[in-house]
Structures are given as C-alpha cells and as structure tokens.
N, CA, C and O atoms as CSV, one atom per row, in Angstrom:
chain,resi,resn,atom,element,x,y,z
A,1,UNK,N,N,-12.953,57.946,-128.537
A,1,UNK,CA,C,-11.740,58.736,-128.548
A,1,UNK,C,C,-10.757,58.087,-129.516
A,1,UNK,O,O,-10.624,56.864,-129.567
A,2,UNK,N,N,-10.088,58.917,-130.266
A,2,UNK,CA,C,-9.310,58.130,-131.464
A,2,UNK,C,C,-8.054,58.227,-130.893
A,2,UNK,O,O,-7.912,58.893,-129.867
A,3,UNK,N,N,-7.158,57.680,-131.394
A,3,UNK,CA,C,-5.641,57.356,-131.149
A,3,UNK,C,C,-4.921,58.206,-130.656
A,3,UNK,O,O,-4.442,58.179,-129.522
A,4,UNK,N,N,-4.782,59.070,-131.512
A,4,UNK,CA,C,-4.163,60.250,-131.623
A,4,UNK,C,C,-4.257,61.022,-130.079
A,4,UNK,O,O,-3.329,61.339,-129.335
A,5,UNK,N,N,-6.036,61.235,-129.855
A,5,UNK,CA,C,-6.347,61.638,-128.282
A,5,UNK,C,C,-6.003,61.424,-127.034
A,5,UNK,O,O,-6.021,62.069,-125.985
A,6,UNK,N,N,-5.493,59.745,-127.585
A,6,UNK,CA,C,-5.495,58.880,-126.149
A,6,UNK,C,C,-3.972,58.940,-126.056
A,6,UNK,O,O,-3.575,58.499,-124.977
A,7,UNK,N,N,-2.787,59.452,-127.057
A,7,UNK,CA,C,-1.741,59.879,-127.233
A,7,UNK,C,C,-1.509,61.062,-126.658
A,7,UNK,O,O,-0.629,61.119,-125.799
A,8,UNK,N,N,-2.059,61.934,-126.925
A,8,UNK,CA,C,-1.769,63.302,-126.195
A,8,UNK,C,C,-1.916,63.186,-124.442
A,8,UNK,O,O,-1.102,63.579,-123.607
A,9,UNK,N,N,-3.455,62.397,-124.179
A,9,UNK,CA,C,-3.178,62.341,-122.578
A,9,UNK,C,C,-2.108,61.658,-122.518
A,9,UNK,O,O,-1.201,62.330,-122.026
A,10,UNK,N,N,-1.805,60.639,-122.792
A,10,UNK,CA,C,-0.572,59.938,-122.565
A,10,UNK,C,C,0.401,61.040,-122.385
A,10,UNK,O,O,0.910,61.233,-121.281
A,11,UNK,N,N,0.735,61.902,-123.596
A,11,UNK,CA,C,1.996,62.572,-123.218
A,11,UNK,C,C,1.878,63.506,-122.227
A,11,UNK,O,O,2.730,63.481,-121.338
A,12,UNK,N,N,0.779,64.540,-122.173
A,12,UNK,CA,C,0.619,65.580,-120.992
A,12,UNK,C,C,0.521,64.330,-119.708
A,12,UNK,O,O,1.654,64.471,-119.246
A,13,UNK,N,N,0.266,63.885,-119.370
A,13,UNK,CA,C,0.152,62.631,-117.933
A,13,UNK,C,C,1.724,62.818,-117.936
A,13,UNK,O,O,2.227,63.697,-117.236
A,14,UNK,N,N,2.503,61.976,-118.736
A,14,UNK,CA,C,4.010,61.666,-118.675
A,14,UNK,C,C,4.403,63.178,-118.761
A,14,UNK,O,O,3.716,63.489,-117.788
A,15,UNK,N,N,4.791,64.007,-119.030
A,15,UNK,CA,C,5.051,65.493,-118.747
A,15,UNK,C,C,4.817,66.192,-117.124
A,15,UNK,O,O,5.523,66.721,-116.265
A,16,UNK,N,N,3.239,65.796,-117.332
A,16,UNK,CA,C,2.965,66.362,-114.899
A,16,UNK,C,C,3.924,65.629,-114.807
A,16,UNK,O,O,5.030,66.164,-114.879
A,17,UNK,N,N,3.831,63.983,-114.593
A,17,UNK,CA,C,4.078,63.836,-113.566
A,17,UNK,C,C,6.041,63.251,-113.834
A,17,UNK,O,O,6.714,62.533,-113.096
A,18,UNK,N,N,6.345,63.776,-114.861
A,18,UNK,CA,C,7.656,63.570,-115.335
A,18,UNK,C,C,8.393,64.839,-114.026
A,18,UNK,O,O,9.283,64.620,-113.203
A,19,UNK,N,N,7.672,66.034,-114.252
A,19,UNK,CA,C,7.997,67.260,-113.909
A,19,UNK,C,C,7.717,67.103,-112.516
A,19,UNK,O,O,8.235,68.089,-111.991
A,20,UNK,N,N,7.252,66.496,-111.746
A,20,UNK,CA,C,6.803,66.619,-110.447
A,20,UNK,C,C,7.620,66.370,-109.555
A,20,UNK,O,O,7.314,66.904,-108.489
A,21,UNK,N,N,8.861,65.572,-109.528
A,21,UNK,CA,C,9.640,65.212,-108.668
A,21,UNK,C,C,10.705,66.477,-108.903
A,21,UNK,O,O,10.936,67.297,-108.015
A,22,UNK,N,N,11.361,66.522,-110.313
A,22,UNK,CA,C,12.092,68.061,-109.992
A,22,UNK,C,C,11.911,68.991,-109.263
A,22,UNK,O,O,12.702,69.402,-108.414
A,23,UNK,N,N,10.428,69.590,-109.621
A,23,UNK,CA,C,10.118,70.803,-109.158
A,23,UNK,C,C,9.470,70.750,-107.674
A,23,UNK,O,O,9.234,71.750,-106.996
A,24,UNK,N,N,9.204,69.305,-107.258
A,24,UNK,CA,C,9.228,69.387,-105.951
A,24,UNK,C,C,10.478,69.707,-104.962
A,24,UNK,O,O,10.550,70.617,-104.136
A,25,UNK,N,N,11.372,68.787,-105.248
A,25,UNK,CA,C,12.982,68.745,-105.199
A,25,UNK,C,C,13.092,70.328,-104.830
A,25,UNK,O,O,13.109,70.716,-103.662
A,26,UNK,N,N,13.188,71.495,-106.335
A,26,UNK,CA,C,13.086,72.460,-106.448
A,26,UNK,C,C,12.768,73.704,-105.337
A,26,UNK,O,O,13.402,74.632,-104.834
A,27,UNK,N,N,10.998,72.991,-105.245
A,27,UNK,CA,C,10.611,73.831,-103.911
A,27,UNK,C,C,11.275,73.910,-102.687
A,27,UNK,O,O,11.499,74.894,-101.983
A,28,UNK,N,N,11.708,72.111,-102.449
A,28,UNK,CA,C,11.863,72.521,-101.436
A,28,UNK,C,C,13.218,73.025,-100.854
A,28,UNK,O,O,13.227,73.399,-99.681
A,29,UNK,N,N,14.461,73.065,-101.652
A,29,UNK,CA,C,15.366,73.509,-101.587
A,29,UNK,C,C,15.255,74.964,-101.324
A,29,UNK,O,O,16.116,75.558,-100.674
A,30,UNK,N,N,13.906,75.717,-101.964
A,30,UNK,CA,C,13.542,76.977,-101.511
A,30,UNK,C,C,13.335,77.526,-100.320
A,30,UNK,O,O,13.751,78.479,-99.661
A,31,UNK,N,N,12.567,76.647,-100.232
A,31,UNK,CA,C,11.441,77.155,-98.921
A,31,UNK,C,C,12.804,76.524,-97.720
A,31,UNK,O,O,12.570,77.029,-96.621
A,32,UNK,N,N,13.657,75.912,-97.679
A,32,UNK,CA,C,14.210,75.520,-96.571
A,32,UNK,C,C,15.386,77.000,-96.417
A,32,UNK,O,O,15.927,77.405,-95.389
A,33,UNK,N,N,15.477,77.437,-97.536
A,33,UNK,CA,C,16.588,78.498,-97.633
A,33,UNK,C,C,18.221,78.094,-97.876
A,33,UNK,O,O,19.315,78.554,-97.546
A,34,UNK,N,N,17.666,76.871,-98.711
A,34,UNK,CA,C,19.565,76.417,-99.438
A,34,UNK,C,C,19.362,77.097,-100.850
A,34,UNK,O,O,20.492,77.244,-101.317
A,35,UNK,N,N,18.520,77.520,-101.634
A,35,UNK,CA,C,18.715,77.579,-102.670
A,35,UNK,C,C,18.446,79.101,-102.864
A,35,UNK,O,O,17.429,79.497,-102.294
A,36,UNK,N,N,19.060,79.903,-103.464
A,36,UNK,CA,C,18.935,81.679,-103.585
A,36,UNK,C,C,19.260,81.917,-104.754
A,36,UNK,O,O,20.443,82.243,-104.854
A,37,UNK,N,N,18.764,81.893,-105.576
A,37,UNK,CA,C,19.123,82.238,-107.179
A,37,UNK,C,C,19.002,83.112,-107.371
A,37,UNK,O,O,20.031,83.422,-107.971
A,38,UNK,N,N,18.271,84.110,-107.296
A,38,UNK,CA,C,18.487,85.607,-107.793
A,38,UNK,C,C,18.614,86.682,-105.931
A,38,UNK,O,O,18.066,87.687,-105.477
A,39,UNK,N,N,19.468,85.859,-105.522
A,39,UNK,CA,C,20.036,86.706,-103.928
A,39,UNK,C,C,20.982,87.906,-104.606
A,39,UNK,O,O,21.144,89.051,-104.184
A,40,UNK,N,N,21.628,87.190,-105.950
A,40,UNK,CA,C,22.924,88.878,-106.078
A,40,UNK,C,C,22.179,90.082,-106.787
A,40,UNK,O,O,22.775,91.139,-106.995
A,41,UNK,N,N,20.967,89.905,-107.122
A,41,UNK,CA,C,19.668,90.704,-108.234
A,41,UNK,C,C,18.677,91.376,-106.744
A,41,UNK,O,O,18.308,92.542,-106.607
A,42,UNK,N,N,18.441,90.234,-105.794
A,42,UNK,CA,C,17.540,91.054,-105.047
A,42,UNK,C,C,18.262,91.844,-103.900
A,42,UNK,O,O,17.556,92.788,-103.544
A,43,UNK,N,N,19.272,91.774,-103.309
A,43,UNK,CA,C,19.710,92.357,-102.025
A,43,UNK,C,C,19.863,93.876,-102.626
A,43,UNK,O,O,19.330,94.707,-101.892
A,44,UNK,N,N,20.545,94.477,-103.935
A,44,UNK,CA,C,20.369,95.547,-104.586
A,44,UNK,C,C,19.143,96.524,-104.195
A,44,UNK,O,O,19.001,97.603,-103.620
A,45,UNK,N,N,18.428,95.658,-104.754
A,45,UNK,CA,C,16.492,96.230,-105.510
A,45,UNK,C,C,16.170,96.683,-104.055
A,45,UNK,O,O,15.895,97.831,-103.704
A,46,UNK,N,N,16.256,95.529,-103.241
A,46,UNK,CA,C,15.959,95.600,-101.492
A,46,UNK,C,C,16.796,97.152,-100.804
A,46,UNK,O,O,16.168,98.086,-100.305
A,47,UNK,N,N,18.084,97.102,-100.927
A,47,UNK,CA,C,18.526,98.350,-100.427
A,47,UNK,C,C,18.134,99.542,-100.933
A,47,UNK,O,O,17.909,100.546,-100.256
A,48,UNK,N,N,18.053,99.460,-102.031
A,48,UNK,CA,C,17.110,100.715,-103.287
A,48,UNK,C,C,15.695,101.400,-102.373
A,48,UNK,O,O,15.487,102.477,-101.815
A,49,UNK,N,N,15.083,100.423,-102.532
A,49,UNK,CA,C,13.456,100.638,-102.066
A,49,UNK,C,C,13.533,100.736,-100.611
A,49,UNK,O,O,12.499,101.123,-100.068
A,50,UNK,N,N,14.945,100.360,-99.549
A,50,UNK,CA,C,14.559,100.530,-98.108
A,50,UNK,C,C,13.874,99.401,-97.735
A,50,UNK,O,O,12.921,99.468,-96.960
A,51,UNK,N,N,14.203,98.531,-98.136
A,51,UNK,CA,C,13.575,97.203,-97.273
A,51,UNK,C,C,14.584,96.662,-96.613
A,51,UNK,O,O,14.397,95.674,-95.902
C-alpha cells in the first residue's frame, strides 16, 4: 500500500470517528424530545393531511 493510501484511511478513520460524538450528541437530543428543528414546517403538513 503506498503513502498516499495509508493517508486517505487515515483521513476517512479521523472523519467517522471525528463525526461520531456530534452526531451522537445529536441523536440523542432527538430521540429524548429536546431538540425539534423542523416542529414550525411539520405541525402545518400534519394538520393538512389530518394527522
């Protein structure tokens, strides 16, 4: 494997697992129900369709 190769895993490795603590963070602010980002986009769409 030449340099260059063993560079790229390097960077995709540092990228996962750069990204992994945010978007865990992320989730779980979701799933607990603190975080609603598109709540003023969906309650609309929701009354529209009768849900």
């Amino acid at each position: 494997m030449t340099l260059h190769g063993i560079g790229f895993i390097a960077l995709a490795l540092a990228l996962v697992f750069g990204a992994a603590f945010p978007l865990g963070a992320y989730l779980a602010r979701l799933y607990r129900g603190d975080l609603r980002f598109l709540a003023a986009i969906e309650a609309p769409i929701y009354r529209l369709c009768g849900i």
